[in-house]
C-alpha positions in Angstrom: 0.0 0.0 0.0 2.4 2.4 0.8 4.8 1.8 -1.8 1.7 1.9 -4.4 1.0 5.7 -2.6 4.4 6.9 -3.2 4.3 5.8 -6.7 1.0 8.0 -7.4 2.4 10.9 -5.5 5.3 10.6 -7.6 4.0 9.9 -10.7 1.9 13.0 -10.1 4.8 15.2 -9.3 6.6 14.0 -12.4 3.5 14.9 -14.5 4.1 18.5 -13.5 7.6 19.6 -14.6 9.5 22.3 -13.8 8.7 25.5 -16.0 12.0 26.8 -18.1 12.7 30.1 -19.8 16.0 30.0 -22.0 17.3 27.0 -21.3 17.2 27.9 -17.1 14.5 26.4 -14.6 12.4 29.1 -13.4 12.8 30.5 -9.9 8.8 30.0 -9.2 8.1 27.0 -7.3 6.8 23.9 -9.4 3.2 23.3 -8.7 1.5 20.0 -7.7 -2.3 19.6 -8.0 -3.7 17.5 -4.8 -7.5 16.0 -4.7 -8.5 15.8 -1.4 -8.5 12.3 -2.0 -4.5 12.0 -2.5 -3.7 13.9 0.4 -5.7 11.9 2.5 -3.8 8.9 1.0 -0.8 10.5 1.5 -1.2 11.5 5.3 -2.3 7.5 5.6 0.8 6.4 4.2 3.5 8.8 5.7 2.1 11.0 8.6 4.0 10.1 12.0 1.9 10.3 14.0 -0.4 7.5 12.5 2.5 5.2 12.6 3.4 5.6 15.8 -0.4 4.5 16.6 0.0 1.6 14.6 2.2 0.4 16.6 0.4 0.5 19.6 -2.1 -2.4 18.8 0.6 -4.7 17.7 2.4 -4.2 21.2 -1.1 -4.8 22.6 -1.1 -8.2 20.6 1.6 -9.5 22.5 0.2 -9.4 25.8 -2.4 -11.3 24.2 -0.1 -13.8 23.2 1.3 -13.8 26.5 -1.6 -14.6 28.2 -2.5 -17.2 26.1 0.9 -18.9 26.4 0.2 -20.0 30.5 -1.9 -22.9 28.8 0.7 -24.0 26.4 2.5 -27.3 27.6 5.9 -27.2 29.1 8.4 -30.2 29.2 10.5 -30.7 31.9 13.8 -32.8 32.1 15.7 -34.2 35.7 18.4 -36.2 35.8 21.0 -36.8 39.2 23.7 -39.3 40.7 23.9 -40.2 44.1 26.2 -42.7 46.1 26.7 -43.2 49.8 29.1 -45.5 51.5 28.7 -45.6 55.6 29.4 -47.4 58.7 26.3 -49.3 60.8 25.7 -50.4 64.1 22.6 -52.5 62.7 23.2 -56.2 62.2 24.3 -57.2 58.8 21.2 -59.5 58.2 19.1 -56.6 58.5 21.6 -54.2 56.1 23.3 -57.0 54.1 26.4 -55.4 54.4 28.5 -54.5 57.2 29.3 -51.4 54.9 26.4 -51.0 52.7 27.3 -48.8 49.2 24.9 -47.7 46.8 24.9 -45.9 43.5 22.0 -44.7 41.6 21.2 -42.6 38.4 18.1 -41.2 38.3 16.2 -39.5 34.8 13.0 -38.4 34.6 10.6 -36.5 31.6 7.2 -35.3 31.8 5.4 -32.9 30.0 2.6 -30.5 31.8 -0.1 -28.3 30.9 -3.1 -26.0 32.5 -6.0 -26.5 31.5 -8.9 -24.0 31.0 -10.9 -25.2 33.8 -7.9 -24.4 36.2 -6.6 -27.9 36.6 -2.9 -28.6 36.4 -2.5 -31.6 35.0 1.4 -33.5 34.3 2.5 -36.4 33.0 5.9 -38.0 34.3 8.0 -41.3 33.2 10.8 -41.8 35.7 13.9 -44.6 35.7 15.6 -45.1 38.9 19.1 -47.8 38.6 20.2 -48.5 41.6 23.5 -50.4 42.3 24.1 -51.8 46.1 26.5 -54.1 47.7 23.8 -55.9 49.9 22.5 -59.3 49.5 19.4 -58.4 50.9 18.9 -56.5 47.2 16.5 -58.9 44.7 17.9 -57.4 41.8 21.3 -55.9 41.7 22.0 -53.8 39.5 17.8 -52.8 39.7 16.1 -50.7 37.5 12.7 -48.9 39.2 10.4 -47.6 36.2 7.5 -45.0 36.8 4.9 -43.8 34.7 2.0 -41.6 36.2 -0.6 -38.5 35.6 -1.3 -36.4 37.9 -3.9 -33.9 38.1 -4.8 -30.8 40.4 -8.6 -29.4 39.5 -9.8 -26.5 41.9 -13.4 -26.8 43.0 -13.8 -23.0 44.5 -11.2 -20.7 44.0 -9.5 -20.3 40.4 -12.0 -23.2 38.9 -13.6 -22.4 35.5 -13.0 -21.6 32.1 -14.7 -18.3 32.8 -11.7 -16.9 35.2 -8.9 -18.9 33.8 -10.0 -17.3 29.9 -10.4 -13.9 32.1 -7.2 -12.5 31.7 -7.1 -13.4 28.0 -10.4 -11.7 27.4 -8.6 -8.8 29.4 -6.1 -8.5 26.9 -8.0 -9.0 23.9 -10.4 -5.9 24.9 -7.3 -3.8 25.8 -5.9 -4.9 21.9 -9.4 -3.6 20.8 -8.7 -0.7 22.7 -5.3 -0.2 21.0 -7.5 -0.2 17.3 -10.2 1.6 18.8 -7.5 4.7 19.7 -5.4 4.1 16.1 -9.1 4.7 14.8 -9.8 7.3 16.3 -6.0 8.9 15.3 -6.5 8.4 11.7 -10.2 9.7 12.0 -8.7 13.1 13.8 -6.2 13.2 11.3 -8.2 12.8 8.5 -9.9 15.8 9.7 -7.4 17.8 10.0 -6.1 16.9 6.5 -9.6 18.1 5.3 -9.6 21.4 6.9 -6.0 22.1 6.0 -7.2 21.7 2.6 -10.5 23.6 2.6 -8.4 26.4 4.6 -5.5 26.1 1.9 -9.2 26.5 -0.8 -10.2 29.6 1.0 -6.9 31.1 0.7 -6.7 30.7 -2.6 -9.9 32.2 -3.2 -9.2 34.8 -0.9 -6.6 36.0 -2.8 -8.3 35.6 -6.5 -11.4 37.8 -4.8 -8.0 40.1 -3.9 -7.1 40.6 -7.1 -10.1 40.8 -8.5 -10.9 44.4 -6.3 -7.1 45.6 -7.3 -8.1 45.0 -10.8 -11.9 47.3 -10.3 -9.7 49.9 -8.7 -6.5 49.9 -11.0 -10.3 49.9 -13.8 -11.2 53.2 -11.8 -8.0 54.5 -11.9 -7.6 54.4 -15.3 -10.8 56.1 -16.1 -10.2 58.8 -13.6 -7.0 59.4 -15.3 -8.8 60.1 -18.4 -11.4 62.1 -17.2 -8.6 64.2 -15.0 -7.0 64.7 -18.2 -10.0 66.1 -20.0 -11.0 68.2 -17.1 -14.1 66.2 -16.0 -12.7 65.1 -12.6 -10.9 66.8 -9.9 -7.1 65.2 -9.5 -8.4 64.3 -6.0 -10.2 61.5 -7.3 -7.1 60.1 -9.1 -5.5 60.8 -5.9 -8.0 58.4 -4.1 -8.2 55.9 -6.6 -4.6 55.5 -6.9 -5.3 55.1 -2.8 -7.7 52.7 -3.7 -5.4 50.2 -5.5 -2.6 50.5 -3.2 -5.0 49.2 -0.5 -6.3 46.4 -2.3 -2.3 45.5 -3.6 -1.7 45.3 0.2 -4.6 42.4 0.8 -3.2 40.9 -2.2 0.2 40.9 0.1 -0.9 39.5 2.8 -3.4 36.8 1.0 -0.5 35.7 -0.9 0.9 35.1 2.8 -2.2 33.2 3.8 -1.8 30.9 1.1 1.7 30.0 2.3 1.2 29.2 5.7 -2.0 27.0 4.9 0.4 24.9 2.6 2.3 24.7 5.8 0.0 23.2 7.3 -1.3 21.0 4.9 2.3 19.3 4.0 3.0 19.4 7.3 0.3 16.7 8.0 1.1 14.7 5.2 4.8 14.6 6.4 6.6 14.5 3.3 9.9 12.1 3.4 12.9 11.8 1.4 11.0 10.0 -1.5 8.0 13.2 -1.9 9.8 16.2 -1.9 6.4 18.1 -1.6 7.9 20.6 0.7 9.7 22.4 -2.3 6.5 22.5 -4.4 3.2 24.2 -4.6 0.6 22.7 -4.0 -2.7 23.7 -5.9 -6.1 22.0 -4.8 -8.4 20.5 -7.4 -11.7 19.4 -5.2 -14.3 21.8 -4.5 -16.0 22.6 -1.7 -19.2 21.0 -1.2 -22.3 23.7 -1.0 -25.2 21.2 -1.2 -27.4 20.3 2.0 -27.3 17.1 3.7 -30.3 16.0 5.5 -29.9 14.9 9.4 -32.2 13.5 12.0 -30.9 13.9 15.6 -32.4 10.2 16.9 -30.8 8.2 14.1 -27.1 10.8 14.3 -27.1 10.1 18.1 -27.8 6.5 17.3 -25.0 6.4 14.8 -22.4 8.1 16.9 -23.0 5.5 20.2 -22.2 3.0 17.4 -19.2 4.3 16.0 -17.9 6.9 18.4 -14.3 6.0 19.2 -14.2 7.2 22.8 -17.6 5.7 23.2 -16.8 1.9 22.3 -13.2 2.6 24.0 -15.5 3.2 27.3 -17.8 0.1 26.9 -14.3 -2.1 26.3 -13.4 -0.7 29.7 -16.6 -1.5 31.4 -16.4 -5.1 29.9 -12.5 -5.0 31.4 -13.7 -3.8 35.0 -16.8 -6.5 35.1 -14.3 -9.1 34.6 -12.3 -8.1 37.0 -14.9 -7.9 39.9 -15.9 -12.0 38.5 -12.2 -12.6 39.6 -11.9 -10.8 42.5 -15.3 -12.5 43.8 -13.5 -15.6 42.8 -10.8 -15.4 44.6 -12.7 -14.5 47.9 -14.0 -18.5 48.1 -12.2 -21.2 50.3 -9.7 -23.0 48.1 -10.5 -26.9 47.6 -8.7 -28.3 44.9 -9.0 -32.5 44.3 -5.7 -33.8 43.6 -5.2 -37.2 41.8 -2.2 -39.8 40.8 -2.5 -42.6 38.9 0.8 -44.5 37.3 2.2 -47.7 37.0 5.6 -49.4 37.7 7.5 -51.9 36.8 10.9 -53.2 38.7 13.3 -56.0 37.3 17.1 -56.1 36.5 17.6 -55.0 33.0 16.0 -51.6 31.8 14.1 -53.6 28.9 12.7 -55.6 31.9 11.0 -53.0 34.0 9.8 -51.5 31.1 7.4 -55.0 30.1 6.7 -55.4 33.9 4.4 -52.0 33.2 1.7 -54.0 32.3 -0.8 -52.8 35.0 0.0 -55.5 37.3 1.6 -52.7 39.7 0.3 -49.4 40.1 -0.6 -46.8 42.3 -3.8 -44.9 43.0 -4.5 -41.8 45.1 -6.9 -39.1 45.3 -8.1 -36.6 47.7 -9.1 -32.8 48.7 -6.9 -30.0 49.8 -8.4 -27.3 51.8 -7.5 -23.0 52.3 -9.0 -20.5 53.7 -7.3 -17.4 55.3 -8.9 -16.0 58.5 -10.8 -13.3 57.9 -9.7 -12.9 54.4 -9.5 -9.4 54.2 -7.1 -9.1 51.5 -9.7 -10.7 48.8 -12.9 -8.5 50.1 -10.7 -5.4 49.5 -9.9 -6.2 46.2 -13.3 -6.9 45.8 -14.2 -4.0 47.0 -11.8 -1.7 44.5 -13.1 -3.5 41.7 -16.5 -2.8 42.5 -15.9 1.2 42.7 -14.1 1.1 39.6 -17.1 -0.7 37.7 -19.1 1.9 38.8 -16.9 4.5 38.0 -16.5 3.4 34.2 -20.2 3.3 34.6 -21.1 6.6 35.6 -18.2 7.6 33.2 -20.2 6.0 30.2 -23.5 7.2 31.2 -22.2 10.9 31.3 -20.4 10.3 27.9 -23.6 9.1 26.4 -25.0 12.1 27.4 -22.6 14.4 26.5 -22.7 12.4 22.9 -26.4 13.6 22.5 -25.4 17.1 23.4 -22.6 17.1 21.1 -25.0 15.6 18.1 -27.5 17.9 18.5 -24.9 21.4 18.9 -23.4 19.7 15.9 -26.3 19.2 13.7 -27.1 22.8 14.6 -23.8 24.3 13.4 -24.1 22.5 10.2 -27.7 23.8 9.1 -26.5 27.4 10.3 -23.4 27.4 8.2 -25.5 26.1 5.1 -28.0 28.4 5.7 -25.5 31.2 5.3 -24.4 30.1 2.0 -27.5 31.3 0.8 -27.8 34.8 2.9 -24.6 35.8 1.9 -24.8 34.4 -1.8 -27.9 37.0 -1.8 -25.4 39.7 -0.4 -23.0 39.4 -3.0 -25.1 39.6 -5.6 -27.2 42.4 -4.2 -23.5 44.7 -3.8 -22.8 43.5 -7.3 -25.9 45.5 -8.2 -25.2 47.9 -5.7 -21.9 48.6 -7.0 -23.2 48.2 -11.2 -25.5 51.3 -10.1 -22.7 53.1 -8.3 -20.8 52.8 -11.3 -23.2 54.0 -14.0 -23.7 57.1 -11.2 -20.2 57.6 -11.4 -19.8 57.3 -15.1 -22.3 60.6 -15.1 -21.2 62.6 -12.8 -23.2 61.2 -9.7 -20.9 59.5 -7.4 -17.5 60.6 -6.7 -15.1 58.0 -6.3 -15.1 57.8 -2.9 -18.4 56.1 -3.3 -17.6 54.0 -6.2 -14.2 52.3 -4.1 -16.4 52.3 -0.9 -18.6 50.0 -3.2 -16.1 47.7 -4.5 -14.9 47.3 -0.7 -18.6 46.0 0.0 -18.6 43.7 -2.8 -14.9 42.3 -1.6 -16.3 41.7 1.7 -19.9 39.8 0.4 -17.6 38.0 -1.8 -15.3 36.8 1.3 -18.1 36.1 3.2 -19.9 33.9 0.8 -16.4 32.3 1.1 -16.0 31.6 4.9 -19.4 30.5 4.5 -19.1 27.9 2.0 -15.8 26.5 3.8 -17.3 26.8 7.2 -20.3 24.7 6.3 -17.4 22.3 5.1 -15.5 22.2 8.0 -18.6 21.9 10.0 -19.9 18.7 8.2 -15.9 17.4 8.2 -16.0 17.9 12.1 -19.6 16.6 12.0 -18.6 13.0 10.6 -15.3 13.4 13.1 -18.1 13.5 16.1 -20.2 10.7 14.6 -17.1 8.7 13.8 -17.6 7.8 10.5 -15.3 10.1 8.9 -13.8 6.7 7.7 -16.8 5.4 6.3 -17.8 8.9 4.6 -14.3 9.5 3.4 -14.4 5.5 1.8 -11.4 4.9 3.7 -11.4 0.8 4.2 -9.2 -1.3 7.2 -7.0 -2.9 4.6 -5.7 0.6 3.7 -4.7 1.4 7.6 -2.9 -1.9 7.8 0.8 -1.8 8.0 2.7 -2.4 4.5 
């Protein structure tokens, strides 16, 4: 994904080559035109931030993985020497030796597991050779072969798949977390990408609406020149519209400066590396602002935004985490009564290959039986209890005041948006009303009527319905950009699919 990005962005750069005059590359800038669809790819693929927070779920992962590795199996190994030589005061028929010496190797294997409903459970094959100097010994050198299970299943405390699974479970929601919060990054950023580049739009404008008043007043100038120059005007009124122009040059200035610190902004959030050199270009935006109304219904917008609202689903995670944890601190304030149980078999002889066919069942040994705890008072486990409790409730008062501030939000929201588009069309009728006005002020002027005072007070009317119809349009942009951002489906509106925030 990200290599294919950088190819587009490049290929789209190339596509734009450097203007020349005489053989020289010019000292302008080249220009780059951006959708607001590339950008957004390009702030996907290369903004810092965003891949700092993918990294966060894959750490998250391995605390999954950890937890789920206390039921994998382990394998355990022993082996040891021993020998002994001493002196007795017991009579020799009763040691066989006057000095009895013995020598044994001992190896043992076993593999053991926990189980899901909190049993530990381990399988063991020993060998035991002994070597003795008494004659009391049946088999000398004897070999002592052991094969048993044993088994430790809690009845109380720590039984069940449901608090044995818990901590998994715990780490699985806080991984969800993790891609809840690298959501909700990419969805912020997003947003920001899209009013950097609706800000970067109104610049532009800003400036074109600029030049257009210098050009009406440089216009007036020159006809005041001529009529100066036939005696119909006073030179005061070239004096003013010479005033006039150098006005309007001056918010061409300081548009012009406008424009460069929103493509600041803008490449800033895309984070251009060593492979984009976007930083040297211009950057020129194609899309349009939208200036079309979008219907909304505050039930089914509140509805949406407890189903997709980062910080929302983040909460309900945590409320899931904290009623697990009061299940296993509950848990853990019951008696402990595990049953333990051994079964194995045995087979003793004087070669190895014999004690291993003497393992036919014929010897073996059985045990089972219950092992009790319980601390006095038990005031540890009731305090945990009790912390767990206050926290669940605390997550829960948390999300009930977050669900109400949700519907707050969606409603404030939904406001903003139908006041912004509703003054795309009172100021579209302002501009076009001091067009009139300033047509009429003209022809007035053109006879004698108006001085030109009037005419460049006009033209500063018109700049201003003209900018305002502007702020309006963008605003009711940025409102429904920041709109989506509050429902969380900036993603979903902006057709921005998982596969394209995995990790190339």
């Amino acid at each position: 994904m990200r290599k294919t990005l950088l190819s587009l962005a490049l290929a789209l750069i190339l596509c734009h080559p450097p203007l020349v005059h005489g053989g020289r590359e010019s000292s302008k800038p080249r220009k780059v035109e951006l959708t607001l669809r590339k950008a957004i790819l390009l702030a996907l693929s290369n903004n810092i931030d965003i891949k700092i927070e993918r990294l966060r779920p894959q750490v998250a992962q391995t605390d999954v993985e950890a937890q789920e590795s206390v039921f994998d199996p382990a394998v355990t190994a022993d082996v040891s020497q021993s020998a002994s030589r001493r002196q007795t005061d017991v009579a020799v028929f009763l040691t066989g030796s006057a000095e009895p010496f013995q020598n044994s190797v001992n190896i043992g294997a076993g593999i053991g597991k926990k189980l899901s409903t909190g049993a530990k459970a381990e399988l063991r094959f020993g060998n035991d050779r002994l070597n003795s100097n008494s004659f009391l010994q049946r088999f000398n050198p004897s070999w002592d072969n052991e094969l048993s299970l044993s088994v430790a299943q809690p009845l109380l405390r720590d039984f069940g798949r449901e608090f044995n699974l818990a901590p998994i479970k715990i780490a699985k929601n806080n991984k969800h977390i993790s891609d809840i919060q690298f959501r909700k990054r990419v969805i912020d950023i997003v947003t920001e990408v899209k009013e950097a580049y609706w800000d970067l739009v109104r610049a532009i404008e800003l400036l074109r609406v600029s030049k257009q008043s210098v050009q009406l007043a440089r216009d007036l100038l020159e006809i005041n020149k001529a009529k100066v120059a036939v005696g119909q005007l006073a030179p005061i009124d070239m004096i003013e519209a010479e005033a006039g122009v150098a006005a309007r040059e001056e918010a061409v200035i300081l548009a012009e400066d406008r424009i460069g610190d929103a493509e600041d902004r803008l490449k800033s959030l895309l984070n251009p590396n060593g492979g984009l050199p976007l930083l040297s270009l211009s950057v020129t935006p194609v899309d349009r602002p939208k200036e079309t109304a979008v219907r909304l219904s505050l039930a089914r917008e509140i509805e949406t935004a407890l189903k997709n609202r980062p910080d929302y689903l983040q909460a309900k995670t945590e409320l899931e985490n904290r009623l697990v944890t009061v299940k296993l601190a509950k848990n853990q304030i019951l008696p402990r009564v595990d049953v333990v149980a051994t079964a194995g078999v045995s087979g003793l002889a004087g070669t190895y290959q014999e004690a291993i066919d003497e393992m036919d069942g014929d010897f073996y040994d059985l045990r089972i039986g219950l092992r009790f705890e319980y601390p006095l008072g038990n005031r540890a486990a009731r305090s945990r209890l009790l912390r767990r409790e206050l926290e669940q409730q605390e997550v829960e008062l948390r999300l009930e005041n977050l669900r109400k501030d949700i519907a707050l939000q969606v409603r404030e929201a939904i406001r903003q948006v139908e006041t912004d588009f509703k003054r795309i069309k009172t100021t579209r009728v302002a501009r076009r009303l001091a067009e009139k006005k300033l047509e009429a002020q003209q022809a007035k002027h053109d006879v004698g009527i108006a001085t030109t005072k009037d005419v460049l007070d006009f033209q500063v009317d018109l700049a201003f319905a003209q900018s305002r119809e502007l702020e309006a349009i963008i605003d009711y942009n940025k409102s429904l950009d920041r709109f989506y951002q509050l429902l969380g489906t900036t993603l979903k509106v902006n057709g921005i699919r998982a596969e394209m925030l995995e990790r190339d």
